[in-house]
C-alpha positions as CSV (number, residue, x, y, z in Angstrom):
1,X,-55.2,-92.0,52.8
2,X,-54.6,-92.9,49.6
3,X,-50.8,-93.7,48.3
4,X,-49.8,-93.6,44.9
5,X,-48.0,-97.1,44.0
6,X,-43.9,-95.8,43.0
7,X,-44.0,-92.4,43.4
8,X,-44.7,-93.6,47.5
9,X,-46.5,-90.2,48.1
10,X,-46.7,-89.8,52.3
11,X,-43.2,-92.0,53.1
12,X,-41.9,-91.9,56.5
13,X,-39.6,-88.9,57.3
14,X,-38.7,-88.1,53.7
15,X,-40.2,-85.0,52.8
16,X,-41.7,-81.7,54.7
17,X,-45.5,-82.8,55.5
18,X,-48.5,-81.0,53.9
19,X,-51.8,-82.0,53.8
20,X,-51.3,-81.6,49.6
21,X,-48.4,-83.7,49.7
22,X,-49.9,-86.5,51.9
23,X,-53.1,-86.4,50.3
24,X,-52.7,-85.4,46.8
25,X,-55.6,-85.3,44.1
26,X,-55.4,-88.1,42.1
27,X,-55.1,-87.7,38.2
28,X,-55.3,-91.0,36.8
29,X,-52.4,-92.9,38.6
30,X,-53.1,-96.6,39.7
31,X,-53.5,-96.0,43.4
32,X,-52.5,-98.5,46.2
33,X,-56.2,-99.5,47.0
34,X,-56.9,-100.9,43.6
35,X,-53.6,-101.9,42.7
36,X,-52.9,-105.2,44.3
37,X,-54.7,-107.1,42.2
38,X,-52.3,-109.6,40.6
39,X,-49.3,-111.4,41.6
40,X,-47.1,-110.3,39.0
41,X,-48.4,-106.0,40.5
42,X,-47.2,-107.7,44.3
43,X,-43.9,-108.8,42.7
44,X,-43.6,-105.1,41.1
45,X,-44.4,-103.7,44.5
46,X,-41.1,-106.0,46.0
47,X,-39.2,-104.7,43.1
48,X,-39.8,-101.5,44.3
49,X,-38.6,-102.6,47.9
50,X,-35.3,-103.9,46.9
51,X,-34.8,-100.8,44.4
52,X,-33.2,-98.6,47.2
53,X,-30.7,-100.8,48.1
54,X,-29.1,-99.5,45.3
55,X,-29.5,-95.6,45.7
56,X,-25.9,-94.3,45.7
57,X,-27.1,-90.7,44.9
58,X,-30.3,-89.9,46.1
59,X,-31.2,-86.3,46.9
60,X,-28.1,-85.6,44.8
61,X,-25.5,-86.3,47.3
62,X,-23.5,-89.4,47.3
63,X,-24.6,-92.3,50.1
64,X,-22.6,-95.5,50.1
65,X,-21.9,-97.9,52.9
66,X,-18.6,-98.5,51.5
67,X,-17.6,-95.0,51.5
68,X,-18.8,-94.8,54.9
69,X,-17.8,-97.7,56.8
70,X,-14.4,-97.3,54.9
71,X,-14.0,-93.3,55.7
72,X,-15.4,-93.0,59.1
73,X,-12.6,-95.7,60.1
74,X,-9.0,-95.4,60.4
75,X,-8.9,-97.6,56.4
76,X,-9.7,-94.6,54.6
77,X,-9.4,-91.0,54.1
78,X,-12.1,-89.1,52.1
79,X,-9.6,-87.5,49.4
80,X,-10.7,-85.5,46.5
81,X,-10.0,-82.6,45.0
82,X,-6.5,-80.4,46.0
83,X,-9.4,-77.9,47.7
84,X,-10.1,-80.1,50.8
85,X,-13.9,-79.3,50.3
86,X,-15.0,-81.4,47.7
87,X,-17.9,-82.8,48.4
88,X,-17.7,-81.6,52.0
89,X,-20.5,-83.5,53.4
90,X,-18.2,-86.4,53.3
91,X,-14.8,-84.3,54.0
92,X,-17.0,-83.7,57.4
93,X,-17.8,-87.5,58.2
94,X,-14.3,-88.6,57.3
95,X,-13.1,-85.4,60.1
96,X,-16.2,-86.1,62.6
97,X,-17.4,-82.3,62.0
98,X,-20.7,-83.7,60.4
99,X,-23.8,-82.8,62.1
100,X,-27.7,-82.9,61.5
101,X,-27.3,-80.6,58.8
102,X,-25.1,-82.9,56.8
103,X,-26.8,-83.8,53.5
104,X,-25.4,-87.2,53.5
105,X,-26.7,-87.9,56.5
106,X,-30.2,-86.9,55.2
107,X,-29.4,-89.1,52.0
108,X,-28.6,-92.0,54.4
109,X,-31.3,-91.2,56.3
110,X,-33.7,-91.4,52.7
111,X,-32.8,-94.5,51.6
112,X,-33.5,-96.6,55.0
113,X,-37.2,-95.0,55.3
114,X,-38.1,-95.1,51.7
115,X,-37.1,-99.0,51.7
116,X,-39.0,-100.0,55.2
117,X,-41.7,-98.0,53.4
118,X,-41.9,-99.8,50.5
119,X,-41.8,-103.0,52.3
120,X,-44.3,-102.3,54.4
121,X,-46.4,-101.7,51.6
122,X,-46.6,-105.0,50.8
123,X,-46.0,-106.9,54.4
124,X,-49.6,-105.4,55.3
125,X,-51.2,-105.8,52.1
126,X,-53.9,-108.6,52.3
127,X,-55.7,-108.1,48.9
128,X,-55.2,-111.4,48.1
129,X,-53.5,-115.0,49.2
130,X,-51.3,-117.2,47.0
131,X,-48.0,-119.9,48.4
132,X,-46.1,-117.5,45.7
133,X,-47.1,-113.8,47.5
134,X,-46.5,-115.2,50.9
135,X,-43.0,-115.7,49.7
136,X,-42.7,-112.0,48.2
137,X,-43.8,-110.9,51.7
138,X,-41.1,-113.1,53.2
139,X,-38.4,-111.2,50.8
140,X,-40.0,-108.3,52.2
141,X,-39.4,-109.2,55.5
142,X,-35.8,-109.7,55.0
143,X,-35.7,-106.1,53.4
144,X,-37.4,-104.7,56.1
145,X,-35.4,-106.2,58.7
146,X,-31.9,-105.1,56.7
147,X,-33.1,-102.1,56.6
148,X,-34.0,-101.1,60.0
149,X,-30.9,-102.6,60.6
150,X,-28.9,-100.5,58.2
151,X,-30.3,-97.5,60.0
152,X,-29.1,-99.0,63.2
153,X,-25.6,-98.9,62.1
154,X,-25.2,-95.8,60.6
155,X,-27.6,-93.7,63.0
156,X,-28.1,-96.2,66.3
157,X,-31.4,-97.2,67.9
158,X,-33.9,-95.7,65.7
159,X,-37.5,-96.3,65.2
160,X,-39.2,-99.6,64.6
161,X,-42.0,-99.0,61.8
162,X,-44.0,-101.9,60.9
163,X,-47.0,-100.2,59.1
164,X,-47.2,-97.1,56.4
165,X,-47.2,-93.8,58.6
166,X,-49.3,-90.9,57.9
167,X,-49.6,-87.4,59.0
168,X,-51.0,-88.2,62.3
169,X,-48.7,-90.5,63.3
170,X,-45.4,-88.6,62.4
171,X,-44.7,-87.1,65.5
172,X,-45.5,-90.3,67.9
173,X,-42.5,-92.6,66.2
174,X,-39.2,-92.2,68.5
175,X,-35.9,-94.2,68.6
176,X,-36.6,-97.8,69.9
177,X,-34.4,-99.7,72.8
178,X,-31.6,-101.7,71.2
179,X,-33.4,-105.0,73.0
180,X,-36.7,-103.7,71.4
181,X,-35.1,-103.0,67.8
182,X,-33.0,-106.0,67.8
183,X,-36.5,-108.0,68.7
184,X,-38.3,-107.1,65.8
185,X,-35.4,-107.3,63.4
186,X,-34.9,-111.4,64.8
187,X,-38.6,-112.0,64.4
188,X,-38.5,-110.7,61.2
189,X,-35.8,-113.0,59.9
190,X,-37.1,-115.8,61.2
191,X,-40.4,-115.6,59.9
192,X,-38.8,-115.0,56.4
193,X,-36.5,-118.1,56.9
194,X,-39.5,-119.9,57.5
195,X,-41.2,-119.4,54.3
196,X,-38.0,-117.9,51.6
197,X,-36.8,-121.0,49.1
198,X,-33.7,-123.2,50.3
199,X,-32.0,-122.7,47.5
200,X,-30.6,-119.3,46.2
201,X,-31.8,-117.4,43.4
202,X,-29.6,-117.4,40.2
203,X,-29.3,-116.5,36.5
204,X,-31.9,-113.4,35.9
205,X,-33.7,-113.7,39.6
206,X,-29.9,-113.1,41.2
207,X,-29.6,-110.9,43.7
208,X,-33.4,-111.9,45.6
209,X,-33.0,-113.6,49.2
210,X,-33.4,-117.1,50.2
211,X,-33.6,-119.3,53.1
212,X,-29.3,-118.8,53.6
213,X,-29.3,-115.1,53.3
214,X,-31.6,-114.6,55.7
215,X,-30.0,-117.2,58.3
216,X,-26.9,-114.8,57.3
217,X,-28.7,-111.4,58.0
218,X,-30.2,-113.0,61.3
219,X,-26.8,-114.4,62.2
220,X,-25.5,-111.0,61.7
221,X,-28.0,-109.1,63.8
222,X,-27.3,-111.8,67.0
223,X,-23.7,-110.8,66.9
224,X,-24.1,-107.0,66.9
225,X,-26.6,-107.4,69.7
226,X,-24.3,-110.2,71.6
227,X,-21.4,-107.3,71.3
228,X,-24.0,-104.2,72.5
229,X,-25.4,-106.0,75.2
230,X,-22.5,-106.8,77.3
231,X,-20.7,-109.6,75.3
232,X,-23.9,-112.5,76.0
233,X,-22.9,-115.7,75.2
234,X,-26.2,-117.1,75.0
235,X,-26.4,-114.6,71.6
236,X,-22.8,-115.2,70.6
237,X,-24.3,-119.2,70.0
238,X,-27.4,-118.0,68.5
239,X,-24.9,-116.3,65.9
240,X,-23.0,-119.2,65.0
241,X,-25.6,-121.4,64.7
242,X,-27.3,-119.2,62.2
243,X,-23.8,-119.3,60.5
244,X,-23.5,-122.9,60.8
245,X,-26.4,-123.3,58.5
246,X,-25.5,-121.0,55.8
247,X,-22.1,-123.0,55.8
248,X,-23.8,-126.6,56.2
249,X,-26.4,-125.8,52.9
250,X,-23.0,-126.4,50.4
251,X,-24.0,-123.4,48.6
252,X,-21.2,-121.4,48.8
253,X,-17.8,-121.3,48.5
254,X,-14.4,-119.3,48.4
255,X,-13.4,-118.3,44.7
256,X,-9.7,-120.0,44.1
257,X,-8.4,-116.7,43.4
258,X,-9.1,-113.6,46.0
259,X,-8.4,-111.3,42.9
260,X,-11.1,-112.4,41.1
261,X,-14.0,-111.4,43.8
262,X,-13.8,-107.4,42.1
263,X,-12.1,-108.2,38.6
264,X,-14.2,-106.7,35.8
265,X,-17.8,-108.2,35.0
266,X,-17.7,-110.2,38.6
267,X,-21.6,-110.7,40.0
268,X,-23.0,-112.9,42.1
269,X,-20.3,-115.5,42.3
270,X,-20.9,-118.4,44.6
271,X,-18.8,-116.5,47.0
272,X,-21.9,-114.3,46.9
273,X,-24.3,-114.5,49.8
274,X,-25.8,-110.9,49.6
275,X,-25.1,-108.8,47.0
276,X,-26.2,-105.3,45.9
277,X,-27.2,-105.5,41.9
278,X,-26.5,-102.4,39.4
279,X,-27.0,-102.5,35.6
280,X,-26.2,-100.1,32.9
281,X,-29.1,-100.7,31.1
282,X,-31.1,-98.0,31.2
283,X,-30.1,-94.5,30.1
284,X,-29.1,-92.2,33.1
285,X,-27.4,-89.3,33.5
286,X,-26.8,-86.1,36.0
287,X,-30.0,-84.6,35.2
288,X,-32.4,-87.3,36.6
289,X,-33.6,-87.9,40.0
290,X,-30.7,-89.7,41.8
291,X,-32.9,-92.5,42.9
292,X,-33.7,-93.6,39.5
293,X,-29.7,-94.1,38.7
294,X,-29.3,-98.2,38.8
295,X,-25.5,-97.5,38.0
296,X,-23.0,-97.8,41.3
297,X,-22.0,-94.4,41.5
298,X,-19.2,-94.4,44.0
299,X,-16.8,-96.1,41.0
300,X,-16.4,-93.0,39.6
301,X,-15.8,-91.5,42.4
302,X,-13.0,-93.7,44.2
303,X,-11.4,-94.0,41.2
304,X,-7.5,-92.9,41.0
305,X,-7.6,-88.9,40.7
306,X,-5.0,-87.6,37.9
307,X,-4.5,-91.1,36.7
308,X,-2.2,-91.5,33.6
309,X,-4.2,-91.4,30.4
310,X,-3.0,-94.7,29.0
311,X,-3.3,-97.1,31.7
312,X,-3.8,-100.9,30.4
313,X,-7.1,-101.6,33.0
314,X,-7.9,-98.8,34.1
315,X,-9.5,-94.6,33.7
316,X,-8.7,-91.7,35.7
317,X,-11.3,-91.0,38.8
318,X,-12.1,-88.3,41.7
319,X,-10.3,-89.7,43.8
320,X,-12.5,-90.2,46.8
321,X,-12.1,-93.5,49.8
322,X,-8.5,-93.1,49.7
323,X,-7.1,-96.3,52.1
324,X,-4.5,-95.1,54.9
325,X,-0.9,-95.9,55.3
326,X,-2.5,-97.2,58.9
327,X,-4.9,-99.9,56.5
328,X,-1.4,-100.5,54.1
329,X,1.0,-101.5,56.2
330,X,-1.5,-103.4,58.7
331,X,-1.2,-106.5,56.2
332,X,1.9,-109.2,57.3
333,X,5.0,-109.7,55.1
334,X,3.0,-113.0,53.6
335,X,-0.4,-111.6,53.3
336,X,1.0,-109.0,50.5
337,X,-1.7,-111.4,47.8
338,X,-5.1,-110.2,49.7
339,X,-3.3,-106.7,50.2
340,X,-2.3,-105.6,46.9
341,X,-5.8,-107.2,45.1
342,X,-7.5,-104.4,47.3
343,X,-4.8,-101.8,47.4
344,X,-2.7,-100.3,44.4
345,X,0.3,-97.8,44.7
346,X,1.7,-94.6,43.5
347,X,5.0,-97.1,43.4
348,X,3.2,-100.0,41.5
349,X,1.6,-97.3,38.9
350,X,5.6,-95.3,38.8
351,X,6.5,-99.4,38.0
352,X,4.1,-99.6,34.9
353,X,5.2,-96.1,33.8
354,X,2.1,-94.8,34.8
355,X,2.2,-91.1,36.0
356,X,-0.3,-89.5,38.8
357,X,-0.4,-85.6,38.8
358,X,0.5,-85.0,42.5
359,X,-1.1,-81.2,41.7
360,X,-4.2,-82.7,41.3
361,X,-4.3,-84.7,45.0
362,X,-6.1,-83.1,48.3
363,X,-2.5,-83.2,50.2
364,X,-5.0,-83.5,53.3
365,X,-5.3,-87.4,52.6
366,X,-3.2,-88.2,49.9
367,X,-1.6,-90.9,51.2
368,X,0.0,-92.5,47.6
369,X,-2.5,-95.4,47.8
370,X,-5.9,-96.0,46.2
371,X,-8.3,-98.8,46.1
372,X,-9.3,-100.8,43.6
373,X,-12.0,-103.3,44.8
374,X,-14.6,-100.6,42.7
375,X,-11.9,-100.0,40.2
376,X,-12.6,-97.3,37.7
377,X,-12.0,-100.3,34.7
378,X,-12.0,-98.6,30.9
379,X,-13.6,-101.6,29.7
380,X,-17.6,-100.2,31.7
381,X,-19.7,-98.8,29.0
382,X,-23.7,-97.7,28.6
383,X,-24.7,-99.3,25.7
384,X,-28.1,-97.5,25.6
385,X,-26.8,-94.2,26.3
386,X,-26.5,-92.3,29.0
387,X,-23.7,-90.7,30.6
388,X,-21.3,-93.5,31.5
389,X,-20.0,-92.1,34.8
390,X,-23.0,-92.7,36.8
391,X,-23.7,-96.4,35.1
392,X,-20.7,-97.8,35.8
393,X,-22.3,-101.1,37.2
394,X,-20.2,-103.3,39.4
395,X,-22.0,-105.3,41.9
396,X,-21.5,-104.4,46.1
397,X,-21.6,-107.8,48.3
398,X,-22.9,-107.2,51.3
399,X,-22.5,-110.6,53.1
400,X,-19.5,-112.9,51.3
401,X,-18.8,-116.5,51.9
402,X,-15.5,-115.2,53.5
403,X,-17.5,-113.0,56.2
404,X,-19.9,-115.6,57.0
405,X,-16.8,-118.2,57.9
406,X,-15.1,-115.8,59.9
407,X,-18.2,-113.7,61.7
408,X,-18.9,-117.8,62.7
409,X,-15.6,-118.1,63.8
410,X,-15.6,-115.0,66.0
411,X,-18.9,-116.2,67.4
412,X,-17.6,-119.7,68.1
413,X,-14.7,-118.1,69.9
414,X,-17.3,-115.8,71.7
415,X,-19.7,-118.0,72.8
416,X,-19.6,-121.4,74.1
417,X,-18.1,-122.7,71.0
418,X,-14.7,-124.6,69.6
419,X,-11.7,-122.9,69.5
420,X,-10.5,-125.3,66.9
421,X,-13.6,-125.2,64.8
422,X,-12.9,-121.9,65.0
423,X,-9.9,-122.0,63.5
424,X,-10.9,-124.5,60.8
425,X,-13.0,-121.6,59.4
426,X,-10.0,-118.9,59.5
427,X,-7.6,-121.7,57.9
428,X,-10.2,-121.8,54.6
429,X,-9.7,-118.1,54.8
430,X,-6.1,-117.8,55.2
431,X,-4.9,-120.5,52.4
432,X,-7.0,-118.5,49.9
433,X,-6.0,-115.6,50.6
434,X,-1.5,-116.3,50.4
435,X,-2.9,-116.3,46.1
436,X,-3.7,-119.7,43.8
437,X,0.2,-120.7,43.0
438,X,1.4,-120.6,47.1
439,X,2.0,-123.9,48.2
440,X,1.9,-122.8,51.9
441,X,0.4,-120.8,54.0
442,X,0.7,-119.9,57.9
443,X,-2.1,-121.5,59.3
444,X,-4.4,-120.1,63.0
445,X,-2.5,-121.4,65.0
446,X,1.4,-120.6,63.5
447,X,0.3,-117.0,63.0
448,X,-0.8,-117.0,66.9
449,X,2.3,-118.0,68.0
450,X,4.7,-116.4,65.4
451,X,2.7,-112.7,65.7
452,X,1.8,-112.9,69.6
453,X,-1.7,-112.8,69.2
454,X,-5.1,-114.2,70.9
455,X,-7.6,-116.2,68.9
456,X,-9.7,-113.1,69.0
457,X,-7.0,-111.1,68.0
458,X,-6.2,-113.2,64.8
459,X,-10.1,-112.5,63.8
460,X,-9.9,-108.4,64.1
461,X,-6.7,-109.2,62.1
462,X,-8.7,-110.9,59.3
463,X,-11.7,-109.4,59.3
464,X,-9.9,-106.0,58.5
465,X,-7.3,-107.7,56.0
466,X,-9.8,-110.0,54.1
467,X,-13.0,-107.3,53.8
468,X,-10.8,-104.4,53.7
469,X,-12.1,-101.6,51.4
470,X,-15.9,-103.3,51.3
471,X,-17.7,-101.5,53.9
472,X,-17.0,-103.5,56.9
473,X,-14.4,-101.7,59.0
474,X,-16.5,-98.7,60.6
475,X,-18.9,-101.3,61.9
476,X,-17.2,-103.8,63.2
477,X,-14.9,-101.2,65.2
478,X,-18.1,-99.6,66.7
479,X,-19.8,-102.7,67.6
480,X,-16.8,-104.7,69.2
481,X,-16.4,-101.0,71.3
482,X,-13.2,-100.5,69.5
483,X,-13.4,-97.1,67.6
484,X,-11.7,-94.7,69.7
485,X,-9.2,-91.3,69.2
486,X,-6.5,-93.2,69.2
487,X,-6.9,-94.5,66.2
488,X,-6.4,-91.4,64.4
489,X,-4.3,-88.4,64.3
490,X,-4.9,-84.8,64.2
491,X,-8.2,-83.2,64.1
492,X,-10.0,-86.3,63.5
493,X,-8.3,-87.1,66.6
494,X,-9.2,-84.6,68.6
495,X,-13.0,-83.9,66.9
496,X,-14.0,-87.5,68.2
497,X,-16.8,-88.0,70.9
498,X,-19.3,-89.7,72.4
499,X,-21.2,-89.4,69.6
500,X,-19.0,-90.1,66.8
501,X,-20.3,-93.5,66.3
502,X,-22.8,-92.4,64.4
503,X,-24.4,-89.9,62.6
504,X,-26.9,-87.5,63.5
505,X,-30.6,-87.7,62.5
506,X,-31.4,-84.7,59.7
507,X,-32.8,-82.1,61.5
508,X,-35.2,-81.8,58.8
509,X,-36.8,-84.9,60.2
510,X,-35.9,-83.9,63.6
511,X,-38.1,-80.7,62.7
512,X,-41.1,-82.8,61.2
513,X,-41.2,-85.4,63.8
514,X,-41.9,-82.4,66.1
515,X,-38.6,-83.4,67.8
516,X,-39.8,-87.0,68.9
517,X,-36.8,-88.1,66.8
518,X,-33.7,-86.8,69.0
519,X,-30.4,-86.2,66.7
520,X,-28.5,-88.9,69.0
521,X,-29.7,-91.7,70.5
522,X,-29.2,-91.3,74.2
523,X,-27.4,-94.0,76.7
524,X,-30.8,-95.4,78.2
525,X,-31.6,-96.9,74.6
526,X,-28.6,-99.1,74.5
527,X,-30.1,-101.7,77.1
């Protein structure tokens, strides 16, 4: 079968299968089988495998992880227009009413496939041998492991595909065992750690993997699978000494100033571990295929809805990932630095004399709070044209410095670890975040004793205070068997199930997979 390099005719559960689609005529197109012939054509083929991380509107319908993670939690309601049905694919995941016939969750379901795709291409392409292509298939790697484990979180045990699918095959792939997903996503890592560069990429190659991300990916993966297969300790330690690493390299650090991690222009700091790149370089606008938009969509979109017209830093938005009075007021008297760097008020704009239309608000989730980690900044431009509103271009991070100290502290607490190492790594946490001009701040072990709460407890505390609003909160509340109904009111109360922790395969694919893809992954898979 022949595959056209880009276009990735015959990807895995993405479109309806014909024999024209998977095996179209050629007309002149360089074709996979005489494409590899360079390495500078192998490191255009692991461009193309990092490309969807960055697809915020394929199919046409918006797909973020920090929309997600952030709305599907008890941070964030999905706002909008006054109607209650804008955009009502993501009105139904904030509410749980979503189902396999949710667009999003085919958009989700898009991105995953087309990037294990892509990755795959190159993994099992042997056309020819250099130290520099064995490192592009070790990026590759990474991406294929992030991937699959992408899916995981947003859809559960799904499929492990290590080779390009045809036809044939479609209908034979079903959801993996947890143990058997979580497997091949390890021995992925490792085998990329063993080859990727020690040091990490910056200047124009920013944003590519080394040696340190992948230890944090792999670190990552061991503590979902420690939390999803009965709390092991053995995999708790496996975690933190993955972490231990990325924090023993010296290559990172904590910014001085928690405001500055989302201020205007920031990219790849060396807070940055893993980070998402956008440019608005090249000339987008609506009309275009969503996947070949490399602006970051969603700012547009979670921007403040009926904003004043003549605010200093900011433009109005849509009004979307609106945080909760639950996520506001969940932030101690002293930790009002971190909270209002993430969070910005009706009260704070009244303050400025900056006026919000209350008529233009869905009164559904209006809650007189937006965020502004992806704030809707006047100062984003598209200086080769375009239309500006889909190439507004800020940066997502994905893994932070500040994630990797405390995911090792919750491991070290977990595992067989130090308490008080432990607690080293939340203290670097905690005095950055009271702002750069405190001279104090209450450290682990005052805030135990002061607020009543366990080590453990300290580290839900900060994980949801110190990543608030960045795609974190859905996930960790699913893995740590913490999302529950009583965390929310009202219908989203009373719509959540067994199934609510994730979403449901697209029946589309359920359809072409002749139904060897099940919409939910059943109880069996999670051993």
């Amino acid at each position: 079968m022949k595959k056209i390099i880009y276009i990735l005719i015959g990807s895995f559960l993405i479109n309806a299968c014909s024999d024209d689609f998977i095996n179209p005529e050629p007309k002149g197109e360089v074709l996979e089988d005489n494409y590899y012939v360079s390495e500078d054509q192998f490191f255009n083929a692991l461009i193309s495998a990092y490309d969807p991380l960055q697809w915020t509107f394929p199919n046409g319908f918006w797909t973020s992880n920090v929309m997600y993670a952030e709305i599907r939690s008890d941070n964030a309601n999905a706002g909008g227009d006054p109607s209650n049905s804008d955009q009502p694919g993501w009105q139904q995941i904030d509410d749980f009413t979503n189902n396999s016939f949710t667009n999003e969750s085919e958009s989700f379901w898009k991105r995953g496939w087309w990037g294990i795709y892509r990755a795959n291409l190159l993994i099992n392409n042997d056309a020819i041998e250099s130290e520099l292509i064995n490192t592009y298939k070790a990026e590759a790697k990474f991406l294929r492991a992030y991937y699959h484990f992408d899916l995981f979180r947003i859809f559960g045990p799904v499929p492990i595909v290590d080779e390009v699918l045809n036809q044939e095959t479609f209908n034979t792939v079903e959801r993996a065992t947890i143990t058997d997903l979580f497997t091949f996503m390890t021995q992925d890592l490792k085998e990329a750690i063993d080859v990727l560069p020690d040091t990490k990429y910056t200047g124009s190659f920013a944003g590519r993997v080394s040696k340190t991300t992948a230890q944090a990916l792999l670190g990552k993966i061991y503590l979902y699978q420690a939390d999803f297969l009965n709390d092991d300790p053995a995999l708790f330690d496996l975690a933190a000494a993955q972490f231990e690493a990325v924090i023993n390299s010296g290559q990172y650090e904590l910014l001085d100033d928690y405001n500055d991690l989302f201020a205007f222009g920031a990219k790849n700091t060396e807070e940055s571990v893993f980070e998402i790149q956008y440019t608005n370089q090249i000339a987008r606008d609506f009309s275009v295929p969503g996947e070949i938009i490399n602006g970051n969509m969603i700012t547009q979109l979670s921007g403040i809805r009926g904003l004043c017209g003549d605010h200093p830093d900011y433009l109005p938005g849509w009004g979307f990932t609106l945080p909760t009075s639950s996520l506001f007021d969940h932030y101690l008297a002293d930790d009002s630095y971190r909270r209002d760097a993430s969070i910005i008020s009706l009260d704070e704009l009244n303050d400025i004399g900056c006026s919000v239309d209350q008529a233009e608000q869905n009164a559904q989730d209006y809650t007189g709070y937006w965020q502004q980690k992806y704030a809707n900044y006047n100062s984003y431009s598209n200086p080769n044209g375009g239309e500006i509103n889909v190439l507004k271009d800020p940066n997502e991070p994905v893994i932070r410095y500040a994630d990797v100290l405390l995911m090792y502290a919750e491991a070290l607490v977990r595992g067989s670890g130090s308490d008080a190492e432990a607690m080293v790594a939340i203290n670097e946490v905690r005095e950055r975040a009271a702002g750069p001009d405190a001279t104090d701040f209450r450290t682990a072990q005052e805030l135990m004793t002061e607020e009543g709460l366990t080590l453990l407890e300290l580290i839900w505390y900060e994980r949801r205070a110190e990543l608030a609003l960045e795609g974190h909160r859905w996930f960790d509340l699913v893995r740590s068997d913490r999302a529950s109904a009583s965390l929310f009111t009202g219908d989203k109360a009373s719509n959540f199930n067994e199934n609510s922790h994730w979403l449901a395969a697209p029946q589309k694919d359920i359809d072409n997979t002749a139904g060897s893809i099940s919409e939910y992954p059943s109880a069996d898979l999670f051993k």
